[in-house]
N, C-alpha and C positions, 0 to 999 in steps of 0.2 A: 392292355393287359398282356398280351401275346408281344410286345414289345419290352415291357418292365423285364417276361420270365425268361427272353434271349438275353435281355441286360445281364441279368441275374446270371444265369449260367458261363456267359462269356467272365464275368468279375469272379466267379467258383473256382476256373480254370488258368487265371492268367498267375503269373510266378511276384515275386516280393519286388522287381526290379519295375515292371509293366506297373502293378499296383500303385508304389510310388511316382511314377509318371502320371500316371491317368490322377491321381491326387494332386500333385503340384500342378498339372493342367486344369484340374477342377476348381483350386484354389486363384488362379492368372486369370479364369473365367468372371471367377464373382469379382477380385478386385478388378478387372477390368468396365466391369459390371456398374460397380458401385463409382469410380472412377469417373465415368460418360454420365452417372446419374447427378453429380457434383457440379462436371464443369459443360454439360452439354446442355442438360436439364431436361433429359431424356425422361425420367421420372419423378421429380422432383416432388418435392411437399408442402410447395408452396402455396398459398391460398392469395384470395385479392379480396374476396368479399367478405369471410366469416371471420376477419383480423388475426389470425393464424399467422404464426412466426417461419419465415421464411429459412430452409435446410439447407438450397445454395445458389451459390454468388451468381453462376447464369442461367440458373433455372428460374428467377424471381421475374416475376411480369408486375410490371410498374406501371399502375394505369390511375391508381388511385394515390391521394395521400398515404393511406394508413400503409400501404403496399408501401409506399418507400420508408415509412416510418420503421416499417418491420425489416425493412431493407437495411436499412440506418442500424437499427439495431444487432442485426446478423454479423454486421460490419466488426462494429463494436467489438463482441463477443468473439470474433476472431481474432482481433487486434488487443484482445485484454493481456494478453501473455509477450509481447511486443515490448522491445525497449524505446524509451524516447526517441532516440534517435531513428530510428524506422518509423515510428507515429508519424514522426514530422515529415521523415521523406514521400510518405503515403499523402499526407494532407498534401503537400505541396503539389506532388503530382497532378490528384482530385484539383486543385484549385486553378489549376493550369489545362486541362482537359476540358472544365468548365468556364472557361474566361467569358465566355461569349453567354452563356442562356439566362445569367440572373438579372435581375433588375437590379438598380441601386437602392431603390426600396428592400430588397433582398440580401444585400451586400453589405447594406448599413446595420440591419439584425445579424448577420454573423459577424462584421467587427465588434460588435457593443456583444455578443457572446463569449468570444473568441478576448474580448478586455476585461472579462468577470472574470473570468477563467485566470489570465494572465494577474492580474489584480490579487485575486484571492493564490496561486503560487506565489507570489513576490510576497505578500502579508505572510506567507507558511514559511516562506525561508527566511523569511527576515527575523522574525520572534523564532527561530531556530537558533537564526547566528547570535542576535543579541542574548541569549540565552547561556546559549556556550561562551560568546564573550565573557558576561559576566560571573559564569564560573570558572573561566579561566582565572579570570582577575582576582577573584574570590581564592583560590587556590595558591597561584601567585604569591599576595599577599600572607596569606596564611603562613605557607615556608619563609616567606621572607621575615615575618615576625617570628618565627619557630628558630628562624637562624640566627636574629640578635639575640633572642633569650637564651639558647646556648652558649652564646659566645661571650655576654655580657651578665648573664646568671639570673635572665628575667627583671621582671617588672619591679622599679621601687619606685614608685609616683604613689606617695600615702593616699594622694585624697583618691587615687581611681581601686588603691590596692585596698582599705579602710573605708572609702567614702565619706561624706560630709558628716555623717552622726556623729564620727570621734574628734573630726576637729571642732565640729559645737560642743561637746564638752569639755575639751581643753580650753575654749573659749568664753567658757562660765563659771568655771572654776580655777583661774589663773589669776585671775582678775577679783 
């Protein structure tokens, strides 16, 4: 208390220049703070037991499954705003770090993961391109017919311009 009322009165007394200092220093303190609480794991909010989602990358203690499932997850959710290109150079790295601890039992469920994945992108861009393909084509064509018929004055094939109804009448009563 007798500590707060010396704080207090020294902060009464000090000028606009001091005040800003001891501010931006108060400010360097907590981002320092919060900083060491991220990548130190000084205090972290990490759990292992009551499956609680883990806050950072070296504060997480991996002792359980679910611990690294929540780990896996964290990962995730950092890497959501990531373009392909840095996903991949992240995977690759992790994959190479890790060469030595999985089984092939282990190895063979993330290729057959890692092939769903790749499977279902190549099915997504593929009904993409065939897609665009054929409204390209569709387009295409369409000007391409739009430019005979200006140029030639449009369509005179009776049976597609009339259809079959009028040539079976001229064909019942000609005769």
């Amino acid at each position: 208390m007798l500590a707060n009322k010396l704080k207090y009165a020294l902060e009464a007394n000090e000028t606009a220049d001091e005040r800003r200092r001891r501010e931006n220093a108060q400010i360097e303190a907590a981002d320092n703070e919060l900083t060491n609480e991220m990548f130190d794991g000084g205090t972290s909010k990490a759990t292992s037991s009551n499956g609680g989602v883990v806050s950072s990358v070296a504060g997480a203690t991996l002792k359980k499954k679910q611990d690294h499932v929540n780990f896996a997850i964290t990962v995730v959710n950092k890497l959501s705003d990531s373009t392909p290109f840095n996903i991949s150079a992240f995977y690759k790295e992790l994959t190479k770090k890790l060469k030595g601890k999985l089984s092939p039992e282990a190895l063979d469920e993330v290729i057959d993961s890692l092939t769903i994945v790749r499977e279902g992108t190549k099915k997504k861009s593929g009904n993409e391109t065939t897609k665009e393909a054929n409204k390209m084509k569709a387009k295409a064509e369409k000007q391409k017919q739009k430019a005979h018929d200006d140029k030639f004055g449009g369509n005179y094939y009776e049976e597609e311009e009339y259809g079959d109804a009028y040539g079976q009448l001229e064909e019942d009563y000609m005769f």
